[in-house]
NUPAMI-498741 format. One record per residue (C-alpha): residue in three letters; x, y negated, z. Coordinates in steps of 0.02 Angstrom, whole numbers, plus 32768, in hexadecimal, padded with zeros to 4 digits. Layout:
atom res=ALA px=X py=Y pz=Z .
...
***
This chain:
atom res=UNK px=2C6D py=EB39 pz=1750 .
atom res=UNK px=2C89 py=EBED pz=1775 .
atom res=UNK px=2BD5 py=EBFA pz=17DA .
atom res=UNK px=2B73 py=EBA3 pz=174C .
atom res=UNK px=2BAE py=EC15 pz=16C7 .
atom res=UNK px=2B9D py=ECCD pz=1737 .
atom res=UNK px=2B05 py=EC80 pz=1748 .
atom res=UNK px=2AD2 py=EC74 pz=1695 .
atom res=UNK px=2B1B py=ED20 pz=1690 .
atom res=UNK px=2A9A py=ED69 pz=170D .
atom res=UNK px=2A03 py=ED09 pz=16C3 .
atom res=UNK px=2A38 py=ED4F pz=1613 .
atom res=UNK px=2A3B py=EE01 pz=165A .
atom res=UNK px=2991 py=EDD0 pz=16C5 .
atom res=UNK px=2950 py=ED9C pz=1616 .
atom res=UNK px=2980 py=EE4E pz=15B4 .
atom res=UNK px=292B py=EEAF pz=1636 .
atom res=UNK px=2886 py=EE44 pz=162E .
atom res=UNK px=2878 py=EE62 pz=1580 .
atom res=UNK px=2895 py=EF27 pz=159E .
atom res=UNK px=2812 py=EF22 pz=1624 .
atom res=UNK px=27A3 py=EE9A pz=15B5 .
atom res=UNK px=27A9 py=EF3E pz=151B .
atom res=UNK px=2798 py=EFB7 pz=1594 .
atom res=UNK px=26EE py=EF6B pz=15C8 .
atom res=UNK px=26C5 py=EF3A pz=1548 .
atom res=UNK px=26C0 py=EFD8 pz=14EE .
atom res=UNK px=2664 py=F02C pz=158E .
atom res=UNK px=25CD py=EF95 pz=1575 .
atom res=UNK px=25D4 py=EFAA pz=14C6 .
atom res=UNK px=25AB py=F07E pz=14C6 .
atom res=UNK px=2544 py=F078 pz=155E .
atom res=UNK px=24DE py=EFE0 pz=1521 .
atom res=UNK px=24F3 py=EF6C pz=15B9 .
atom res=UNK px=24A6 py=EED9 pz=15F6 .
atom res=UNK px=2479 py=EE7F pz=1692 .
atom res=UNK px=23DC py=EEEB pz=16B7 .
atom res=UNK px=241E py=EF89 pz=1690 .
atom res=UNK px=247C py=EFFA pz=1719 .
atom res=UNK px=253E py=EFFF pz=1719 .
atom res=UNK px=2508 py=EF39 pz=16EB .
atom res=UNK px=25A7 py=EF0B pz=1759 .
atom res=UNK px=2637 py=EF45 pz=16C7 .
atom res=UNK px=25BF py=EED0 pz=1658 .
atom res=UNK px=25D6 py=EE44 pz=16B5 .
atom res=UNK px=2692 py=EE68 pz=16CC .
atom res=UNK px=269D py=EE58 pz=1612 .
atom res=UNK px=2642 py=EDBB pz=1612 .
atom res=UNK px=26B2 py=ED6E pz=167F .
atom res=UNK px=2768 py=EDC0 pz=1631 .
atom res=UNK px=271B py=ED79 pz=1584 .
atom res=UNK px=26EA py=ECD9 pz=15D5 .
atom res=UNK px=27B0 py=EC99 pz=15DA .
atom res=UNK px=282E py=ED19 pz=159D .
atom res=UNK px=2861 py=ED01 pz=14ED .
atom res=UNK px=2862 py=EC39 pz=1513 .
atom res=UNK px=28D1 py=EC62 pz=159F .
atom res=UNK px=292F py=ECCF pz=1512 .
atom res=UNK px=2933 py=EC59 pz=149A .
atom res=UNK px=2975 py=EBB9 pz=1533 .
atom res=UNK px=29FD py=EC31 pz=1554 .
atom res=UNK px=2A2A py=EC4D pz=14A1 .
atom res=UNK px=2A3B py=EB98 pz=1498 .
atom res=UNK px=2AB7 py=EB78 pz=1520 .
atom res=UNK px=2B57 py=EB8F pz=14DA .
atom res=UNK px=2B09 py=EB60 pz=142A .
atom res=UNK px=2B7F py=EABF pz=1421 .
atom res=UNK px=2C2B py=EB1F pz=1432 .
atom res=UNK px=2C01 py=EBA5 pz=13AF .
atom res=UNK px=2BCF py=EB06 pz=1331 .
atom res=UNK px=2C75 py=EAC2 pz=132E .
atom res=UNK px=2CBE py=EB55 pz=12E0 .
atom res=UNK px=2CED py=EB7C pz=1225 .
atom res=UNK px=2C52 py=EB97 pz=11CC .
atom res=UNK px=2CA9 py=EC54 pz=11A9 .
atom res=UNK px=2CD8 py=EC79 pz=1255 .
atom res=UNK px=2C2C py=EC2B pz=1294 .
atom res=UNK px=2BB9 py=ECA3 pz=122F .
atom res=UNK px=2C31 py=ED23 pz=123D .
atom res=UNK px=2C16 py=ED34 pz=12FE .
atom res=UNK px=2B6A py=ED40 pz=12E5 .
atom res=UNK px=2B65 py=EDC6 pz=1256 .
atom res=UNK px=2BB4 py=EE18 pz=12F1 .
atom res=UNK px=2B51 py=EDF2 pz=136F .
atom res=UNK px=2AA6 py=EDEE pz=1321 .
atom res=UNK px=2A9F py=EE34 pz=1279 .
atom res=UNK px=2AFC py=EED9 pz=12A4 .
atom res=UNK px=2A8D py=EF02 pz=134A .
atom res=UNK px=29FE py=EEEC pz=12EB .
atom res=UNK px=2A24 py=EF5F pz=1274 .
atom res=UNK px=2A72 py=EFBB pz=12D1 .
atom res=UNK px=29DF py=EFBF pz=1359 .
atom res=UNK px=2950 py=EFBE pz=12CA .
atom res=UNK px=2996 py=F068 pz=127C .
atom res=UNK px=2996 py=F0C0 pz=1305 .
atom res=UNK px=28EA py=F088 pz=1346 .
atom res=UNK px=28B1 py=F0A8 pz=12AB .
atom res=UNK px=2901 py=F15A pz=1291 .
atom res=UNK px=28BB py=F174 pz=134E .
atom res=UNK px=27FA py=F147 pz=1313 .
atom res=UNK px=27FD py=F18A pz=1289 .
atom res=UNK px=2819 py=F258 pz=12C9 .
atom res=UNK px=27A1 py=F223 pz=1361 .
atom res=UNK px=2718 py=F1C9 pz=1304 .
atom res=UNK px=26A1 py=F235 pz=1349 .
atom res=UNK px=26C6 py=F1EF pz=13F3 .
atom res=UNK px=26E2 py=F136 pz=13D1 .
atom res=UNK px=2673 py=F0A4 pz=13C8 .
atom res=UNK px=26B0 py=F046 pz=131F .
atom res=UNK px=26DB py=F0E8 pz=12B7 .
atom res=UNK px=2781 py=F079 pz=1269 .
atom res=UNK px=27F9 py=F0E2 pz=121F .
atom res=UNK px=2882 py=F0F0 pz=1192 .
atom res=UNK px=281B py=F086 pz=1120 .
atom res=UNK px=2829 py=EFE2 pz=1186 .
atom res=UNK px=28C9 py=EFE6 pz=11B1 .
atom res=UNK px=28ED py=EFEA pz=10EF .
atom res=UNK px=287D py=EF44 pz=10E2 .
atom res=UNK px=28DD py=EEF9 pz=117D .
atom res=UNK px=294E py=EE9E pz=1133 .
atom res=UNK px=28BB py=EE29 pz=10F7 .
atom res=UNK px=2820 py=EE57 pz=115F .
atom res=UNK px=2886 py=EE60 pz=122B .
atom res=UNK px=2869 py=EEFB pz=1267 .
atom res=UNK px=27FB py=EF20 pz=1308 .
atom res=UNK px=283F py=EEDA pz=13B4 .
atom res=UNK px=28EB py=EEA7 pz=1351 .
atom res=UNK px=289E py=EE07 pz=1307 .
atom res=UNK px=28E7 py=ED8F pz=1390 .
atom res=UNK px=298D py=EDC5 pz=134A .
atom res=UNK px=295C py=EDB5 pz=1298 .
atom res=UNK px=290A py=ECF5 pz=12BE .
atom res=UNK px=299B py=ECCC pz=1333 .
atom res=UNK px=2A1C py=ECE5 pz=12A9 .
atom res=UNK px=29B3 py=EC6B pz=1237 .
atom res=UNK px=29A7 py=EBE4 pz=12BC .
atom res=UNK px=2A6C py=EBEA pz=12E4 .
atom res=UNK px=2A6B py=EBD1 pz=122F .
atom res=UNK px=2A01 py=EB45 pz=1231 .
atom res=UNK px=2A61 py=EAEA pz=12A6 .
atom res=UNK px=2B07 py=EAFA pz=126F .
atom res=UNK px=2AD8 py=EAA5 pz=11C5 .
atom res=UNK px=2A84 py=EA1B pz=1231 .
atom res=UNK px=2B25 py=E9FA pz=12AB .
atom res=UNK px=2B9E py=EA0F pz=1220 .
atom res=UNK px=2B49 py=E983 pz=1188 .
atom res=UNK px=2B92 py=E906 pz=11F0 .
atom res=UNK px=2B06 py=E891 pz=11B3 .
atom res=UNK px=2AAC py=E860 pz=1259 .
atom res=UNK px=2AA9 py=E8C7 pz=12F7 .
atom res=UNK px=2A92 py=E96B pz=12D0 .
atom res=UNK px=2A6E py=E9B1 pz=137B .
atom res=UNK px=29DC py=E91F pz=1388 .
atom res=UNK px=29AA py=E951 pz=12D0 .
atom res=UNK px=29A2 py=EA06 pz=12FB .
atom res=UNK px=292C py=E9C0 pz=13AF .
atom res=UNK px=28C9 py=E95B pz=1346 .
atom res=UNK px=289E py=E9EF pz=12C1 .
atom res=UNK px=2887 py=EA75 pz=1334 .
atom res=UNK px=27EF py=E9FC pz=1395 .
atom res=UNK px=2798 py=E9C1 pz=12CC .
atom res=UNK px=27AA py=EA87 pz=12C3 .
atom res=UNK px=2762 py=EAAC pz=1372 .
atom res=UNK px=26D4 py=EA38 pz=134F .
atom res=UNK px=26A6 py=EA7F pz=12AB .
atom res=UNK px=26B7 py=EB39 pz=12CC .
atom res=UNK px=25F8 py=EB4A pz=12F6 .
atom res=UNK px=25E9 py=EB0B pz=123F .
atom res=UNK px=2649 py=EB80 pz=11DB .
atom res=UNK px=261F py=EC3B pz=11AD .
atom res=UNK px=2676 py=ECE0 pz=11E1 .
atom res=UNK px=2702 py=ECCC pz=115F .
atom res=UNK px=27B2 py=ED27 pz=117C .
atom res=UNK px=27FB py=ECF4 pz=1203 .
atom res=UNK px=27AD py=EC31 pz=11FC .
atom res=UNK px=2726 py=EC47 pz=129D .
atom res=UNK px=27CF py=EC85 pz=131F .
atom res=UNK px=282B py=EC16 pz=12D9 .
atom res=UNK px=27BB py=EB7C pz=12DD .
atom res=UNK px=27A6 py=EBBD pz=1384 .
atom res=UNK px=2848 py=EBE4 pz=13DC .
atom res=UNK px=28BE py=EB55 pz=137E .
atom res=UNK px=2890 py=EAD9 pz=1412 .
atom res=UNK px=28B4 py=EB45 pz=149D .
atom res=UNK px=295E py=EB7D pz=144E .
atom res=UNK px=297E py=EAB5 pz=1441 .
atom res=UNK px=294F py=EAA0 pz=14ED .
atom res=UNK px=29DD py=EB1C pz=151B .
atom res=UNK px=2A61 py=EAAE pz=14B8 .
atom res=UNK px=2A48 py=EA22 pz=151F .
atom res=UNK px=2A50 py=EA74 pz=15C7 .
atom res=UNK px=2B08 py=EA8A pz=15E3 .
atom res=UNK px=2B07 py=E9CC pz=15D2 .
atom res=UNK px=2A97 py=E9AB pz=162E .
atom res=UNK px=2AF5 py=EA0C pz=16B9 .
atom res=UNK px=2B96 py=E9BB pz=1689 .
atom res=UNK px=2BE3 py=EA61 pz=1661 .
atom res=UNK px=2C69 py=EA73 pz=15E1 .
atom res=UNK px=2C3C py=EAF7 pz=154D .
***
C-alpha cells in the first residue's frame, strides 16, 4: 500500500515540474517563433512532447482519490477545494498578474491587473486547470451523490458524449478544457480500483 501511494506522490511532483518546464518552453517557442526548421528547433520539440501528455496526466492524477473526497458532506467537500483550488488560484493569478503587469515590456502576453479582475469568470492565464478542475469536482459530486443510477458510471459516460463532441463546440468559457479533460479525470477515479487499493 505504502509503495503505491509514494508512488503517486512522486508522479504528482514529476507532473508539477513538467508543467513548469512545459511554460517555460513554451514561452521560449512562443517569443522566439519556433518550429521544426528553425534553429534552437530542439526546445520546440520538447514542448511538443511535454504538451503531448501532461495535463491528461494532471487531470488522471486529480482523479485518483476522487471517490474518498465524494463521500464527504457537501460543505466539507467544497470546502476542501475552495482551499485547495480556489485560493491558489487567486492567490497565484494576483501575483502573476501584479508580476506582468510592471514587466509588460518584457513579457509575451502583456496580462496585467485587468485580467485578474475578470478572473473570476474568464480563468486567468496558466491558472485555468485550477479554475476547470474545481468545476469538474463539482460536477461529480452532484453525479455520485443523486443516488439515482451510478454516478461514477454517469460521470464516465458524460465525460466520453463530451469528449466526442468537443471538436463541435466553440471557444466558450471554460466548455473546450472541460469537454476535454473530464474523461481523463474519470479515468483517474477508476484506477485505484483497478489496483485494488483502498482510498
Amino acid at each position: 500500500m505504502t509503495k503505491h501511494i509514494e508512488s503517486i506522490d512522486v508522479l504528482k511532483g514529476i507532473t508539477i515540474v513538467l508543467v513548469v518546464i512545459g511554460h517555460a518552453v513554451q514561452g521560449v517557442a512562443s517569443s522566439q517563433h519556433l518550429t521544426l526548421n528553425t534553429e534552437y528547433n530542439s526546445i520546440f520539440i520538447l514542448k511538443q512532447i511535454i504538451y503531448g501528455f501532461h495535463m491528461p496526466l494532471f487531470f488522471i492524477i486529480a482523479g485518483l482519490f476522487i471517490n474518498s473526497w465524494a463521500k464527504r458532506s457537501f460543505k466539507e467537500a467544497i470546502s476542501q477545494k475552495i482551499v485547495r483550488l480556489v485560493v491558489p488560484y487567486f492567490i497565484w493569478s494576483a501575483i502573476t498578474a501584479i508580476a506582468m503587469q510592471f514587466a509588460s515590456n518584457y513579457t509575451n502576453s502583456g496580462l496585467g491587473i485587468k485580467d485578474f479582475l475578470l478572473s473570476p469568470v474568464v480563468p486567468f492565464s496558466q491558472y485555468w486547470f485550477l479554475y476547470v478542475l474545481f468545476f469538474i469536482h463539482i460536477i461529480y459530486y452532484i453525479l455520485i451523490n443523486i443516488k439515482i443510477c451510478n454516478g461514477k458510471l454517469l460521470f464516465l459516460l458524460l465525460s466520453i458524449i463530451l469528449y466526442l463532441l468537443n471538436p463541435l463546440v466553440d471557444d466558450i468559457w471554460i466548455f473546450n478544457n472541460l469537454f476535454k479533460y473530464m474523461i481523463f479525470f474519470s479515468l483517474g477515479s477508476y484506477i485505484l480500483d483497478f489496483l485494488n487499493l483502498k482510498q
